[in-house]
C-alpha positions in Angstrom: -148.7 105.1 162.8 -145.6 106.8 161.4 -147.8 107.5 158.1 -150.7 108.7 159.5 -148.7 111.3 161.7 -148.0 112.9 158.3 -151.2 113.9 158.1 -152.1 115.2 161.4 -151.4 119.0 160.1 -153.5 118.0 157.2 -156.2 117.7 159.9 -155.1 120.3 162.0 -155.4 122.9 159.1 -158.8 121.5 158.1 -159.8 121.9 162.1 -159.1 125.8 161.8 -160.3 126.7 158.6 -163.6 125.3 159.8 -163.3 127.6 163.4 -162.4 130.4 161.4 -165.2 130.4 159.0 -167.4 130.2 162.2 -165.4 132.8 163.8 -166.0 135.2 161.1 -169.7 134.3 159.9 -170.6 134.8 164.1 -168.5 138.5 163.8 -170.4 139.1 160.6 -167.0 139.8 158.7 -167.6 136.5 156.2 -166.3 139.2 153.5 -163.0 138.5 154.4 -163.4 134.6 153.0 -163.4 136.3 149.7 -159.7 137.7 150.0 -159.2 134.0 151.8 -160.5 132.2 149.0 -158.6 133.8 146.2 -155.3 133.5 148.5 -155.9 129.7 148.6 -156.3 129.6 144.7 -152.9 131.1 144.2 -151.9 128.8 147.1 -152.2 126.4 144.6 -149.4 127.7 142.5 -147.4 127.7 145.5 -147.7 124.3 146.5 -146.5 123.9 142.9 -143.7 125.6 142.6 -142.3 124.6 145.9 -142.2 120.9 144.7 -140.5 122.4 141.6 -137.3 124.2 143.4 -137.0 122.9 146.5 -137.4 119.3 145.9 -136.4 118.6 142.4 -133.6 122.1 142.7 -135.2 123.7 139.5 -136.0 127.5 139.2 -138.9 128.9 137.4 -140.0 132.7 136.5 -142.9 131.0 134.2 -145.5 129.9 136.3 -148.0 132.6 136.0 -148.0 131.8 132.5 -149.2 128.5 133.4 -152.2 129.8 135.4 -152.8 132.1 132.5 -153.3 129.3 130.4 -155.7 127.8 132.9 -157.7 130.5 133.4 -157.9 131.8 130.2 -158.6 128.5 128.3 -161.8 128.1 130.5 -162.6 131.8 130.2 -162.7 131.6 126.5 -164.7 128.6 125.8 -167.1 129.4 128.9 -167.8 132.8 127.4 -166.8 132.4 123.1 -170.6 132.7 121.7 -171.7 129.3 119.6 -174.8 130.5 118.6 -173.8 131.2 114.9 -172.9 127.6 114.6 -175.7 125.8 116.9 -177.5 124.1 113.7 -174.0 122.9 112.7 -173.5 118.6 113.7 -170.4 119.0 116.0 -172.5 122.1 117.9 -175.8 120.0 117.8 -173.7 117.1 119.1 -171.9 118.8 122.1 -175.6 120.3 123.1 -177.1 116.5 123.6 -174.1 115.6 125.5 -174.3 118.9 127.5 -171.0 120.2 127.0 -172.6 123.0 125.4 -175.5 125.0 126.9 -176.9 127.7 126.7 -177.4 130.7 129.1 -177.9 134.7 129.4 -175.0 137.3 129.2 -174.5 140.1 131.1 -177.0 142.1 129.1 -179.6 139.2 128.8 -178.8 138.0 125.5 -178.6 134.4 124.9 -175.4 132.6 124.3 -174.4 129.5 123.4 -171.0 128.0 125.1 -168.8 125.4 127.1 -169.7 124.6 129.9 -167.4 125.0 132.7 -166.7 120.9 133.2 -165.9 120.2 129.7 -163.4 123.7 129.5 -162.1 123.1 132.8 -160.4 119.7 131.4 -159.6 120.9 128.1 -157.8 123.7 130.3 -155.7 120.8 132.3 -155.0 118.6 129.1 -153.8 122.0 126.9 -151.7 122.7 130.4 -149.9 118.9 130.5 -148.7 119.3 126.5 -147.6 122.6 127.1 -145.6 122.1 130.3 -144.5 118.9 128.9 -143.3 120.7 125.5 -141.1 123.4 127.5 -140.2 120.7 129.8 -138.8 118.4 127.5 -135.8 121.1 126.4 -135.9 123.6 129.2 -135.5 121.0 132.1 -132.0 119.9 131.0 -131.1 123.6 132.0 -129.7 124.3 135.3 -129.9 127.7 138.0 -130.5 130.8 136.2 -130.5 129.7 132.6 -133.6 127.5 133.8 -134.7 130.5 135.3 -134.4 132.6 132.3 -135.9 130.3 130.0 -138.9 130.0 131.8 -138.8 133.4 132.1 -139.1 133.6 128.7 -142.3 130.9 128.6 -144.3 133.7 130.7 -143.4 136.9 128.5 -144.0 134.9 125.1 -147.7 133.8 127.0 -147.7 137.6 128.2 -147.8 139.1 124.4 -150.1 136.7 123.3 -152.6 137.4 125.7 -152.0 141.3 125.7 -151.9 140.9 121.6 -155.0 138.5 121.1 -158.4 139.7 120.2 -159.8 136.8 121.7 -158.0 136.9 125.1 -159.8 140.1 125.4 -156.4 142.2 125.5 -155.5 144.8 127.9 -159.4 144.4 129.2 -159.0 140.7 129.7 -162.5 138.5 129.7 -165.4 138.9 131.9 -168.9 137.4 132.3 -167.7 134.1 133.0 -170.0 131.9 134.4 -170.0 130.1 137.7 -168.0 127.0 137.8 -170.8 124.4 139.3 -169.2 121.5 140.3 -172.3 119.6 141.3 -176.0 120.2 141.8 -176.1 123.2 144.8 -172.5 123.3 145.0 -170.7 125.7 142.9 -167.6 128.2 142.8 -168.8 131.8 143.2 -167.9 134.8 143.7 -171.6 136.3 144.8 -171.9 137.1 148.4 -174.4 134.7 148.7 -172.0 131.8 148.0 -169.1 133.2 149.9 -169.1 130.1 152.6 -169.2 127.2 150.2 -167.1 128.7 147.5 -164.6 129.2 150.8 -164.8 125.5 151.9 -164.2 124.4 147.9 -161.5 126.4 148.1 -160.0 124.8 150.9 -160.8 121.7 149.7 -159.1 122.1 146.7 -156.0 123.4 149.2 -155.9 120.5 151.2 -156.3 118.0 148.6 -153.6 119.3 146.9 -151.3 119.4 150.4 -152.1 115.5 150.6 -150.9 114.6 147.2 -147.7 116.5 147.4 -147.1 115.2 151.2 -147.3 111.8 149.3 -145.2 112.4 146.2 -142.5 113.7 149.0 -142.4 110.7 150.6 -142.7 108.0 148.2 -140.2 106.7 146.1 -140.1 109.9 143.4 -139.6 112.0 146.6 -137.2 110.6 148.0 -136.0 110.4 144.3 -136.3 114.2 143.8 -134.3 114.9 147.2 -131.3 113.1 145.6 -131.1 115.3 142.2 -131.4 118.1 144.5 -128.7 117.5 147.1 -126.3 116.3 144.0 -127.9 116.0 140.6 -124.7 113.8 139.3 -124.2 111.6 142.1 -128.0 110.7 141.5 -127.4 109.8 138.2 -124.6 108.0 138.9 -126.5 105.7 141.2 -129.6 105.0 138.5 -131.7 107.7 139.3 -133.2 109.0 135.6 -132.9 112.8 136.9 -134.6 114.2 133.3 -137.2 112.0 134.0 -138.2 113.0 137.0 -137.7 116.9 136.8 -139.5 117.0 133.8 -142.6 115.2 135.9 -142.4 117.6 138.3 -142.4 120.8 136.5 -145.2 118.7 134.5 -147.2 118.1 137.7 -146.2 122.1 139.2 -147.8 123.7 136.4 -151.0 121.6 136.8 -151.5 123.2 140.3 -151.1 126.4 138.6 -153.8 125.8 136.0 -156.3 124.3 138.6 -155.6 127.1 140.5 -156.1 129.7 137.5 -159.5 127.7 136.4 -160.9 128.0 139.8 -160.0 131.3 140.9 -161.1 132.5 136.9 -164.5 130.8 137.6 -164.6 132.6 141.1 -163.8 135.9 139.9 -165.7 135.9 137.2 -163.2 137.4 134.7 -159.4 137.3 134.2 -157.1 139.8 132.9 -153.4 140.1 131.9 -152.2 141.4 135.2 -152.6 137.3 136.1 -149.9 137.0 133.6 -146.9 139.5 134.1 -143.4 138.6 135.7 -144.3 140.6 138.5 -147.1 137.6 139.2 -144.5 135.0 138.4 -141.6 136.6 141.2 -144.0 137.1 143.6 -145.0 133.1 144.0 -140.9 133.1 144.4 -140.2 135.2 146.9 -143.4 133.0 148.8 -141.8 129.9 148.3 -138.3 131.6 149.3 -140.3 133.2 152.9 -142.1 129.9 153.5 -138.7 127.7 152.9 -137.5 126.1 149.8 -138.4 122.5 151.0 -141.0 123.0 153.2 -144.7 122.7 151.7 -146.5 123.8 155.0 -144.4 127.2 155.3 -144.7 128.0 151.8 -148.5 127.2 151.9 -148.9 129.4 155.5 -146.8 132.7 154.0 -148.7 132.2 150.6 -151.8 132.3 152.6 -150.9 135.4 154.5 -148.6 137.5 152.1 -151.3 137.0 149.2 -154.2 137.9 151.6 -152.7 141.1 153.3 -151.8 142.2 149.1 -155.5 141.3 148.3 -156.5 144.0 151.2 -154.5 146.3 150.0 -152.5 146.6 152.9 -149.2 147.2 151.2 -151.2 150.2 149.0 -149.2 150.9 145.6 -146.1 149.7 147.1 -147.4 146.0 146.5 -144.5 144.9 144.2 -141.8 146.9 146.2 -142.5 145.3 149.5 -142.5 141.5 147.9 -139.1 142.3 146.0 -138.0 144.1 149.4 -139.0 140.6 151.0 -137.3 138.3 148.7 -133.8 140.6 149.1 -134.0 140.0 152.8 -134.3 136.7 152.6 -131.7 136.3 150.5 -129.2 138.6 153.0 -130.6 136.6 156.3 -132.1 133.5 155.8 -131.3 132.0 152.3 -133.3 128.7 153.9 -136.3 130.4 154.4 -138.2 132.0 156.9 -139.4 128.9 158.1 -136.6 127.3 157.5 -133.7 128.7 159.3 -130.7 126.3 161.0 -131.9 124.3 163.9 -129.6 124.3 167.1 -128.4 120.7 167.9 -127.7 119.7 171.2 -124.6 118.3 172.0 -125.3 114.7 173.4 -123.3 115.1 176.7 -120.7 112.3 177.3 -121.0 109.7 180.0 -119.4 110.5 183.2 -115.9 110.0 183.6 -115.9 108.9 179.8 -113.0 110.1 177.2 -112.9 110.8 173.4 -110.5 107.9 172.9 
């Protein structure tokens, strides 16, 4: 029973996305799912990074970059035109096999490219080697030279997406085709798709949710809580610290790729304001409101901060208001948000008993 209360909010969560889509498709205002459904994409990166710092104590200003490198991996081979090489083998082969097909452009041309299946796991697999190439030297780093380093990752993936001819540069890449995950069931922006594309969203969300709930408390969680309460005195008793921060920040930017494929496919296009530092602070200061160690409260704020941004509520003072956030809770509750001391209560002593 003690396992399976774990994942009663799972449930809980699943429970009221469901009455909200009702809620919203009986008040006729289903066109906020669409802000709802990008927020629970970059939920994703989220989820992520709060494994990363406030489980395994390891700081990173990179991770946009790894969503970037999601959602621009699919982007190019979803969109990059084949047809010059279709009579070629390799071309001929991937079209039997149906990772190449061919469809319509924007302007009714015919093109000949990826399909979204085959791109979306060359996306993850080019994700793992990468985060596992800056992970290997950058995860021995500790507080802000971690920090700086990965900060470093995301400019360096910046440039060459703002410099590349084929990342589309400053206009980024559009006319990216829908990402359909099985017959009548696809990721879509269209209005028409705005309920299903909401529940794979979710989906996606709460799958996610389940596998870090599990990784927190199995053995590598448990693992991860040592190295972040004292990184030596887990060494000292056996634990193989490098090991398991470099699976983490490994496993972190995964989330951050899925959640750049989907939300790329959903969109439609992607562009280099996915990319910036400004991106990469602002999934911070979320998992700094939602608390450090706390995966619900980091998924709830990035849920709400990124939906109230994606209405435009906060106007041109976006970026001010999330680095006015992340200074506050610095100041007044370092823990986070949801996170702030608990009050104990004193057990009272028996009557007419002493302290000796």
């Amino acid at each position: 029973m003690t396992h399976l209360r774990r994942y009663i909010p799972v449930i809980a969560v699943a429970l009221g996305v469901i009455i909200l889509q009702v809620v919203l498709s009986g008040t006729r205002s289903t066109y906020y799912m669409t802000q709802l459904t990008m927020s629970a994409y970059y939920a994703l990166v989220v989820i992520g990074l709060c494994l990363l710092m406030g489980y395994a104590g390891q700081i990173s200003l990179g991770h946009a970059g790894f969503f970037a490198i999601g959602g621009y991996t699919t982007a190019v081979l979803t969109t990059f035109n084949l047809m010059a090489y279709r009579d070629t083998p390799l071309v001929s082969l991937c079209r039997s096999l149906g990772v190449v097909v061919q469809r319509q452009d924007i302007y009714g041309a015919d093109i000949l490219a990826f399909s979204p299946w085959p791109a979306f796991i060359v996306a993850i697999l080019l994700t793992v080697i990468i985060a596992f190439m800056i992970g290997l030297p950058v995860i021995r780093l500790k507080g802000h030279y971690m920090a700086m380093a990965s900060l470093g990752f995301g400019l360096i993936i910046y440039r060459i997406v703002l410099g590349g001819r084929i990342f589309g540069q400053a206009d980024g890449i559009s006319n990216i085709p829908p990402f359909k995950i099985i017959d009548g069931l696809e990721v879509n922006g269209r209005a028409a798709f705005r309920v299903e594309s909401y529940y794979i969203a979710w989906f996606v969300v709460l799958a996610a949710m389940t596998l870090a709930i599990n990784l927190v408390h199995s053995r590598v969680g448990r693992a991860l809580r040592s190295i972040h309460e004292n990184e030596e005195a887990a060494h000292s008793l056996g634990v193989n610290t490098y090991r398991y921060k470099l699976f983490v920040f490994v496993l972190s930017a995964l989330f951050a790729a899925v959640g750049g494929v989907l939300l790329t496919h959903y969109n439609g296009s992607i562009g280099p304001s996915e990319v910036t530092v400004t991106k990469s602070v602002r999934y911070l200061v979320i998992v700094a409101v939602g608390g450090m160690a706390n995966l619900w409260g980091a998924l709830f704020m990035g849920i709400i901060l990124n939906f109230l941004s994606l209405r435009g509520v906060f106007g041109s003072y976006d970026d001010a208001v999330f680095a006015i956030i992340l200074i506050a809770i610095m100041l007044f509750a370092p823990e986070g948000l949801l996170r702030l001391p608990r009050l104990r209560a004193k057990s009272p002593l028996p009557s007419g008993g002493t302290n000796g």
